[in-house]
N, C-alpha and C positions, 0 to 999 in steps of 0.2 A: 400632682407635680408642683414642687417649692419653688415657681419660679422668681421668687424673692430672695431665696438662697442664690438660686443662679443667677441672678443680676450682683449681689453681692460677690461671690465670687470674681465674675469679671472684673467690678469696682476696684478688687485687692491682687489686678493682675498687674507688674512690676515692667511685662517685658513679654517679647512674640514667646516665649517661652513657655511665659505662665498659661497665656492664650491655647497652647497646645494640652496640657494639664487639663484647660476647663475645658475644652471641646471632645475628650476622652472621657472625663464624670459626664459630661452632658448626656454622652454618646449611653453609658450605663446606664445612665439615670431612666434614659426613654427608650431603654430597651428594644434599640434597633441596629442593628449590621453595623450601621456607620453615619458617621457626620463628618463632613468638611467643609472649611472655608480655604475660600483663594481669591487673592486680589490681583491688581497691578498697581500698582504707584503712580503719580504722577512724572515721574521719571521714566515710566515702560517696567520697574525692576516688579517680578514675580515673587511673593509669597505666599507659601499657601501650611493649613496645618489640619493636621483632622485622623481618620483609624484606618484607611485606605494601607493595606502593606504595601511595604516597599519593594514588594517584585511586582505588581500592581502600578504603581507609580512607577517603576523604570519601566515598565513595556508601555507607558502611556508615552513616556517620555520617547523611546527608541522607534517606535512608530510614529511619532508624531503626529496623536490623536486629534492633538488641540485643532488641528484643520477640519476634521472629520465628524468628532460630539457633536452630536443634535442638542445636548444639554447646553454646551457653552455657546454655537452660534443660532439656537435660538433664543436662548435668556439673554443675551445680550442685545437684542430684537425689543427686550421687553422690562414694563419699569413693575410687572405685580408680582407676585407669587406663582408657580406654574407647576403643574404636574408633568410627570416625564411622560404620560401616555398620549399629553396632548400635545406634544413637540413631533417633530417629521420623520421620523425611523424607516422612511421610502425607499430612501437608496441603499445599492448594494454595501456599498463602502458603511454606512451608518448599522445596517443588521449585522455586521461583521462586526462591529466594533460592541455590540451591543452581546450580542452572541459571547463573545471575550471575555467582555467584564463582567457576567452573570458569571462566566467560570471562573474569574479570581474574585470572585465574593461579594461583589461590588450590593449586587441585588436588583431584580425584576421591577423592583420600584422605584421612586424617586421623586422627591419633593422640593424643588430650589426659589431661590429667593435672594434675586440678580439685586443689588444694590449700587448705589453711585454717589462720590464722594467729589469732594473739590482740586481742582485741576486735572479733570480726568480720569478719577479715580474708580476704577472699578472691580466690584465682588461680589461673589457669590457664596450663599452657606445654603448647604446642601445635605437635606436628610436622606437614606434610602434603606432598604431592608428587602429582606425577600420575604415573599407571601401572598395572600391571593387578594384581589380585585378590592372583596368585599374586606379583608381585614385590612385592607390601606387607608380606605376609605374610613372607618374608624374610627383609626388614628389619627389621618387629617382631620377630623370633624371635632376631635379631643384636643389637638394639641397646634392646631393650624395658625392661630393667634398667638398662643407663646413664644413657639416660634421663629414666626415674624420678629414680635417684638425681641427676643434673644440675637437674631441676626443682625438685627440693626442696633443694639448696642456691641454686640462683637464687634461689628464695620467700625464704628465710634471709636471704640478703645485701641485696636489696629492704626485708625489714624493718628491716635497719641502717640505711637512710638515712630511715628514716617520720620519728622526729622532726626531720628540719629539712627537711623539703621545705617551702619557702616561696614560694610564686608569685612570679613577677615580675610587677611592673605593664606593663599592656599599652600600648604608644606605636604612634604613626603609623608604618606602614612608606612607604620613601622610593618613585618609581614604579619605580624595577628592581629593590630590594625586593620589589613587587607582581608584576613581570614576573615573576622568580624562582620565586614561591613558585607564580604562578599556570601556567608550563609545567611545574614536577614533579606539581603535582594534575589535570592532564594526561595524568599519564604519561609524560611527557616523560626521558629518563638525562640526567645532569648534560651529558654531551658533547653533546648533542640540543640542552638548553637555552640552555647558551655556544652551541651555534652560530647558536642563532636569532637573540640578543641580540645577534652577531659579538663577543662578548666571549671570554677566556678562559677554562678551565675556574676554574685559579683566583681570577681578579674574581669567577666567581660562586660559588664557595665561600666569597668574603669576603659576598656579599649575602646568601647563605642563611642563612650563623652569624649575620651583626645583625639579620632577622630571629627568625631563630628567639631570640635574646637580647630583643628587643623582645618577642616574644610570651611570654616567660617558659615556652616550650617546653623540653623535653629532651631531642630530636632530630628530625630534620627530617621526618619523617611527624606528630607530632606538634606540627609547626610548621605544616604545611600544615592538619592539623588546626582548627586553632585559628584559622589566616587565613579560612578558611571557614563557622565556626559562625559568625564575628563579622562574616562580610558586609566582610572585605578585599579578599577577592578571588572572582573571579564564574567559573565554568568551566561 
């Protein structure tokens, strides 16, 4: 793994944008299910970017998991690196949640790495994949340090953009804007989507960008996000 390439990378990220771009190569690169980062700001506000779908992240969101993850309240418990087997999965409410997210893909496994920033600042980047005991283990033995060291330049670079992150204001989405947003919180792949709408992939690339620009989002899981808390769109 070129983890010189991906430090570089990061170095030439412009904006939470690009951040989402490098955590999707990452995610290829280490060929695993998924990768994600999520912070809070020193303000309370939530960011988060990574390959989690976005029906995935609305039902985390509509449940309101965040109370319930053993991942998020026990990493935040904690200032090292932690495997998901060694967190508290006891309670009913926790096997339910976990049971869930095995079935939107999330995976059996789980590797995070809780960070903390100034004024409060806190995040987490989170590897996971599905597979067995001994091929996790493997992996973390391979790639446990890079990592690390990848997470906490991520958290770095994240902090560059705190002072201007400024919401956008939120507008009407147009109805194939609505269509759009509402077959990827579905679950739906972009090619799924255009074919439903008999559109092409790219018309609906251009629907997704306006709105995720309308919803003053920073990538399209977090546009679907955001069409959902606000009662845009109904799945």
């Amino acid at each position: 793994m070129d983890v010189d390439r991906n430090l570089a990378a990061l170095e030439r990220a412009a904006g939470l944008e690009d951040l989402q771009a490098v955590i999707v190569d990452l995610c290829e690169a280490y060929r695993i299910n998924h990768m994600v980062y999520h912070w809070v700001n020193s303000q309370g506000d939530q960011y988060g970017c990574g390959t989690y779908s976005p029906a995935w992240v609305a039902r985390y969101i509509e449940k309101e998991y965040l109370r319930v993850d053993p991942v998020i309240l026990g990493c935040n418990q904690r200032f090292h690196p932690v495997d998901w087997k060694r967190l508290d999965w006891s309670s009913k409410a926790a096997r339910l949640f976990r049971s869930e997210a095995i079935e939107y893909g999330v995976g059996n496994q789980g590797f995070s790495i809780p960070m903390r920033g100034p004024n409060g600042q806190y995040a987490l980047f989170t590897a996971s994949h599905s597979c067995s005991d001994d091929e996790w283990q493997v992996f973390k033995n391979q790639h446990r340090r890079p990592l690390i060291l990848l997470a906490h330049f991520f958290n770095q670079k994240a902090l560059e953009f705190e002072p201007e992150r400024v919401p956008e204001a939120s507008r009407t989405l147009s109805p194939r804007e609505v269509d759009a947003m509402t077959f990827l919180a579905m679950g739906y792949n972009r090619a799924k989507a255009a074919d439903t709408m008999e559109i092409s992939e790219h018309t609906l690339r251009v629907y997704i960008e306006s709105a995720r620009f309308k919803l003053g989002a920073v990538n399209t899981t977090h546009a679907v996000a955001r069409a959902m808390s606000r009662g845009l769109i109904v799945v």
